[in-house]
C-alpha positions in Angstrom: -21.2 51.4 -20.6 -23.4 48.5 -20.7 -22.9 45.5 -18.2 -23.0 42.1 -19.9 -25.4 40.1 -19.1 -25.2 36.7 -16.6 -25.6 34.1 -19.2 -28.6 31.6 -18.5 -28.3 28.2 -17.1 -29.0 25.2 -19.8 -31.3 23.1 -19.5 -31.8 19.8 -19.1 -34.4 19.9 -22.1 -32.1 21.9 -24.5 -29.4 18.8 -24.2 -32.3 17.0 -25.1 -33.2 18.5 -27.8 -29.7 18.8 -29.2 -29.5 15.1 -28.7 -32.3 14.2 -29.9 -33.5 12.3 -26.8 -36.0 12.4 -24.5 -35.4 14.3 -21.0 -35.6 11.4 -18.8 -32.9 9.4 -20.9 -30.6 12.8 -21.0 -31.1 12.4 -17.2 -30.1 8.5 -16.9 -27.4 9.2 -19.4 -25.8 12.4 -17.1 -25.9 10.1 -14.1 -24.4 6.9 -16.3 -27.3 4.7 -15.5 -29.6 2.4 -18.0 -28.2 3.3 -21.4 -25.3 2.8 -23.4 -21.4 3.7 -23.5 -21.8 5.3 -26.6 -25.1 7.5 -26.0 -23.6 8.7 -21.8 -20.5 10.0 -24.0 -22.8 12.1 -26.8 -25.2 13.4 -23.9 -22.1 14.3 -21.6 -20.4 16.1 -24.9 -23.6 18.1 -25.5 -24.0 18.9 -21.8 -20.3 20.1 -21.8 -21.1 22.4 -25.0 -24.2 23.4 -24.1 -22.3 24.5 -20.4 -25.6 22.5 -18.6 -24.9 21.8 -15.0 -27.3 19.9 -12.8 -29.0 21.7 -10.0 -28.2 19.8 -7.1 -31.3 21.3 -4.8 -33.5 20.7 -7.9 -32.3 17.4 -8.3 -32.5 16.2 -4.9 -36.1 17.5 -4.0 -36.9 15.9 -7.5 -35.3 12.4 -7.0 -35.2 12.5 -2.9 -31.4 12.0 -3.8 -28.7 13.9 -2.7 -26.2 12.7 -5.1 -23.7 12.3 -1.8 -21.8 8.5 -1.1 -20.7 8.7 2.5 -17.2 7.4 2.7 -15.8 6.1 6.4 -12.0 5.3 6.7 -10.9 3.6 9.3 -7.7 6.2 9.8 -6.6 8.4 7.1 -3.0 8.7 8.5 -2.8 5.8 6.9 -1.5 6.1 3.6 -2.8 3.1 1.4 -6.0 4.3 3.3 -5.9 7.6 1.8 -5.1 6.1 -2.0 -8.4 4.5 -1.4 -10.1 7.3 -0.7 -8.8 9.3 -3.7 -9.5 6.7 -5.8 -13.8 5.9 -4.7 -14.1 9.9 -4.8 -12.9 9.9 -8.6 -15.0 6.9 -9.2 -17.9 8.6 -7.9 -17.7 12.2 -9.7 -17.4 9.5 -12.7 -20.7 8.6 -11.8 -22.3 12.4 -11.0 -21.7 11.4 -7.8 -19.7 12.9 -4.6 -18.0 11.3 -2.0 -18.3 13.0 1.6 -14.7 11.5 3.4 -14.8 11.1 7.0 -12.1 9.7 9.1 -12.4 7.6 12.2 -9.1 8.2 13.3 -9.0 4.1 14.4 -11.1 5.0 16.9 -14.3 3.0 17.3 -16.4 5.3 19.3 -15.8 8.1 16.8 -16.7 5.8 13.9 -20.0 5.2 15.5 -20.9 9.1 15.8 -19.7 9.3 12.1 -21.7 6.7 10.7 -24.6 7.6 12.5 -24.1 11.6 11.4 -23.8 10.7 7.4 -27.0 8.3 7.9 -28.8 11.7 9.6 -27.2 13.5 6.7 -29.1 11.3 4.2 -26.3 10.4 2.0 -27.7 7.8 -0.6 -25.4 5.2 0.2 -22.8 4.4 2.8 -18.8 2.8 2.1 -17.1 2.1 5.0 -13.7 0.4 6.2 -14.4 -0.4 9.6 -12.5 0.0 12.9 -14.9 -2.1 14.5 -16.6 -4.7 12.2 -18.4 -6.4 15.0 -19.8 -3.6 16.1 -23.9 -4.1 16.7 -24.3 -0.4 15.4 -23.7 -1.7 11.5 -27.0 -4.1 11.7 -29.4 -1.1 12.7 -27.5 1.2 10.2 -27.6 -1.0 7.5 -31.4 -1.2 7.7 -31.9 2.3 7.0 -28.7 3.8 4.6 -27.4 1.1 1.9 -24.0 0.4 3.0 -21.0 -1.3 1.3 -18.1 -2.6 3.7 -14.2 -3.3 2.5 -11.6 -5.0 4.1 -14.0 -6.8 6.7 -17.8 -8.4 6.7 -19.9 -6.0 8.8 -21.3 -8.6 11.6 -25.3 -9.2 11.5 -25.8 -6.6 8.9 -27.7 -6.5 6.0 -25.1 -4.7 4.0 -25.5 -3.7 0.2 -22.4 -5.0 -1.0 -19.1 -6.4 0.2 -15.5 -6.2 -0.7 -13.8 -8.1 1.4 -10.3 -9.3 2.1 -9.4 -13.2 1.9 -7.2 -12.3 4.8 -6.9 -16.1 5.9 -5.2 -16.9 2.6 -3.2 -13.7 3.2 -1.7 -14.2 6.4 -0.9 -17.9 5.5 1.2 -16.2 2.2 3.0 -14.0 4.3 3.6 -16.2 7.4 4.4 -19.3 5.2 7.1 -17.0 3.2 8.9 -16.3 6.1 9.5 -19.4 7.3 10.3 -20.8 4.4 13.5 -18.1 4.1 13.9 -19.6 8.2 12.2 -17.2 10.2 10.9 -18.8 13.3 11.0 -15.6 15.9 8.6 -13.0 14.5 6.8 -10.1 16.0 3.0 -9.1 14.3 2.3 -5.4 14.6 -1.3 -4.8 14.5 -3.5 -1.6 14.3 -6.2 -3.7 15.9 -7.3 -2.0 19.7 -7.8 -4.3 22.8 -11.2 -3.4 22.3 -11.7 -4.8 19.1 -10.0 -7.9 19.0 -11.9 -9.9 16.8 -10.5 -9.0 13.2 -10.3 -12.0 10.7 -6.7 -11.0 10.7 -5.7 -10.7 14.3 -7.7 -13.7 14.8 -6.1 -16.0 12.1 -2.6 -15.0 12.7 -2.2 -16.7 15.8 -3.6 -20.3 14.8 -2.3 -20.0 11.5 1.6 -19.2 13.7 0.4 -22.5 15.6 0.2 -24.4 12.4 3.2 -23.3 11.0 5.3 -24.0 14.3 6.3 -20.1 14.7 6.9 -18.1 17.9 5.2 -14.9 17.2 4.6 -11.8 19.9 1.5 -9.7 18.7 1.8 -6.2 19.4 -0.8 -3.4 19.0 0.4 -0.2 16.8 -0.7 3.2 17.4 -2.1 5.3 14.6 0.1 8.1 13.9 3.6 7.1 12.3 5.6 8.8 15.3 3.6 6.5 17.8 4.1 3.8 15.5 8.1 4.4 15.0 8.3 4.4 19.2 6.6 1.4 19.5 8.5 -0.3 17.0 11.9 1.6 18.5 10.8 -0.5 22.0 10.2 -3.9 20.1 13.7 -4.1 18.3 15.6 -2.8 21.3 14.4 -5.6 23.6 16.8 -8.5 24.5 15.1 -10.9 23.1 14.5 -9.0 19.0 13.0 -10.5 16.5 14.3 -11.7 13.3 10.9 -10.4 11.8 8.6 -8.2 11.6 4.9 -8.4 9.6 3.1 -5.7 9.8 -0.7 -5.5 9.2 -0.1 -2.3 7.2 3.1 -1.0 4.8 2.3 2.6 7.0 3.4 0.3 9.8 6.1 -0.6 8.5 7.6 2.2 7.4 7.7 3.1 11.2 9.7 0.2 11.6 11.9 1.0 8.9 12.3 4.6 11.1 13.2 2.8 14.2 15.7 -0.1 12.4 17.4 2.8 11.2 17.2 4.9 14.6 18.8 1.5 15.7 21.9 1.1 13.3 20.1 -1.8 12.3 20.4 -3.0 9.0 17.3 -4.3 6.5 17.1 -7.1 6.0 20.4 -8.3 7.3 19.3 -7.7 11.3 15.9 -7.1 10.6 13.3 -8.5 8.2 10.3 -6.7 7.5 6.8 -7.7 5.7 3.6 -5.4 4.9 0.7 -5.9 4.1 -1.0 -3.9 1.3 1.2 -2.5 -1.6 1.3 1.3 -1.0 3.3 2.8 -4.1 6.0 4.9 -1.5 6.8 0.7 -0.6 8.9 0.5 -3.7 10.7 3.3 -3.5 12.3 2.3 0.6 15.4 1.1 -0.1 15.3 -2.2 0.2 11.9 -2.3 -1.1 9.5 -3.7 1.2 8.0 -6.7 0.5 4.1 -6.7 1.0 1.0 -8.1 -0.2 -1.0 -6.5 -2.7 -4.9 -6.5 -2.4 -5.1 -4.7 -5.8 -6.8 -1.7 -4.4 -8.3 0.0 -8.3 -10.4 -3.3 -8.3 -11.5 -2.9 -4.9 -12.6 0.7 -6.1 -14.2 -0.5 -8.9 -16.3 -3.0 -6.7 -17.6 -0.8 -4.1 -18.2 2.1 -6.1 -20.6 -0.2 -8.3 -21.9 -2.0 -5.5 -22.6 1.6 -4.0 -24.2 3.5 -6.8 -26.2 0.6 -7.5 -28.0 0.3 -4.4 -28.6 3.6 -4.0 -30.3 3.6 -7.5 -32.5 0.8 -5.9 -30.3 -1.9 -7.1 -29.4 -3.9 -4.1 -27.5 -6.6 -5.3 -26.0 -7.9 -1.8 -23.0 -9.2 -3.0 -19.8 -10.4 -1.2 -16.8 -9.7 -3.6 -13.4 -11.4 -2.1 -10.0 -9.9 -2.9 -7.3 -12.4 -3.2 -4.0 -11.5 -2.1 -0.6 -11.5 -4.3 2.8 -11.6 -2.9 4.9 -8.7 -4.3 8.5 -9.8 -3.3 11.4 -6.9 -2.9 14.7 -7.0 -0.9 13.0 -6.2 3.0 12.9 -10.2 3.6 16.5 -12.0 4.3 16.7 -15.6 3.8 18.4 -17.4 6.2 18.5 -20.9 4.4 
């Protein structure tokens, strides 16, 4: 009984030939680069018919590529962190390219050994939401790996590309909301560490609370939503509660959801709460929390080009800013 045969790999040539282009546009068109909508769709057709697939080893000793997009979240616990994440690796494969995930668990000293091990890796380019945006590490890394920052500005670094958060207009939206519905006594729940205190954020809360005439107690959150919910459980169990709480994250505040309801407190008649970015489990609380979205497909859709254009040579250096929108619900109680 004969065994069939392995069938042979196609090649790049034969989808040019059944194109009718040359090899080096099949090649721009596989990796979506320098030719049109119309002619990446026909090439990617014939490539799927044909059943080519490109050689990775042959294509990075060919191109010094290795097709690889470092990606460096600040804490994958949390969960609008891990949409992101999902989102820039589909982006990517759209692109032929892959995104290798690593998490700094909010840690800065592990986010410097990450982002010093993809650079030694050589991915081709570099996105990162930092921990630790003033860290002097970003400058030297930046100078070697194209690198594309979201949320914050890296500090002193040459970065590729920006997406950054207009968190000044941000914080004013939610802190202005909140005393308009007569919340004077509010507690901010930060992931920020001592160690890192200089986030736009963290820093612009507390003059913008000045402004506004508010008395507001900033409190540090733990990663992990179990830390999270017994820090939150201490906060609203104090003598002197607050009548709200905005939290720098919705994961944070869905541990203070957990501890409210540990409490017998009520939401939003005892306790008002107010995220921060728009996760898609924030409708479904009940009340919905009220948040602030930072319409996280466009920030995909900005880094991944920023990203993929740099590391085709294309350093564009851009700084991208994100506006915020308020998305109300029935987590905020007004007391006018």
């Amino acid at each position: 009984m004969s065994r069939s045969q392995p069938r042979k790999r196609a090649t790049i040539r034969e989808v040019a030939q059944a194109t009718g282009l040359s090899p080096a546009a099949v090649s721009y068109a596989l990796r979506g680069m320098q030719v049109s909508e119309e002619t990446i769709e026909r090439v990617r057709q014939a490539a799927a018919e044909l059943g080519y697939e490109a050689d990775p080893i042959a294509r990075a000793l060919a191109s010094g590529r290795t097709g690889m997009i470092g990606l460096l979240c600040g804490s994958l616990e949390d969960l609008w962190q891990q949409s992101l994440a999902v989102g820039i690796g589909r982006a990517l494969r759209e692109k032929d390219r892959y995104a290798l995930i690593l998490d700094a668990a909010g840690d800065p000293a592990r986010e410097r050994t990450l982002a010093r091990q993809l650079r030694d890796q050589r991915v081709d380019g570099m996105i990162v939401q930092p921990v630790d945006p003033a860290a002097q590490m970003w400058g030297e890394l930046a100078e070697t790996v194209p690198v594309v920052a979201i949320g914050d500005a890296l500090a002193d670094a040459r970065t590729a590309g920006e997406v950054v958060f207009d968190n000044r207009r941000g914080v004013t939206l939610a802190l202005e909301y909140l005393r308009d519905r007569g919340h004077h006594r509010i507690a901010v729940l930060t992931p920020t560490r001592p160690s890192t205190p200089d986030r736009p954020a963290d820093l612009h809360v507390t003059a913008e609370a000045d402004r506004l005439g508010l008395d507001i107690e900033v409190v540090n959150a733990p990663h992990g939503l179990p830390a999270i919910t017994d820090t939150a459980r201490a906060l609203l169990s104090g003598a002197s509660r607050p009548a709200a709480a905005f939290c720098f994250s919705d994961f944070i505040a869905y541990g203070v959801y957990a501890a409210a309801a540990e409490a017998g407190l009520r939401v939003p008649e005892d306790v008002s709460i107010m995220g921060y970015d728009d996760h898609p489990m924030s409708g479904l609380l009940t009340p919905g929390l009220t948040t602030v979205n930072w319409d996280i497909d466009g920030i995909v859709r900005a880094a991944v080009r920023l990203v993929a254009a740099a590391a085709d040579g294309q350093v564009r250096r851009r700084r991208i800013i994100q506006a915020p929108e308020l998305c109300e619900r029935g987590s905020v109680l007004s007391r006018r």
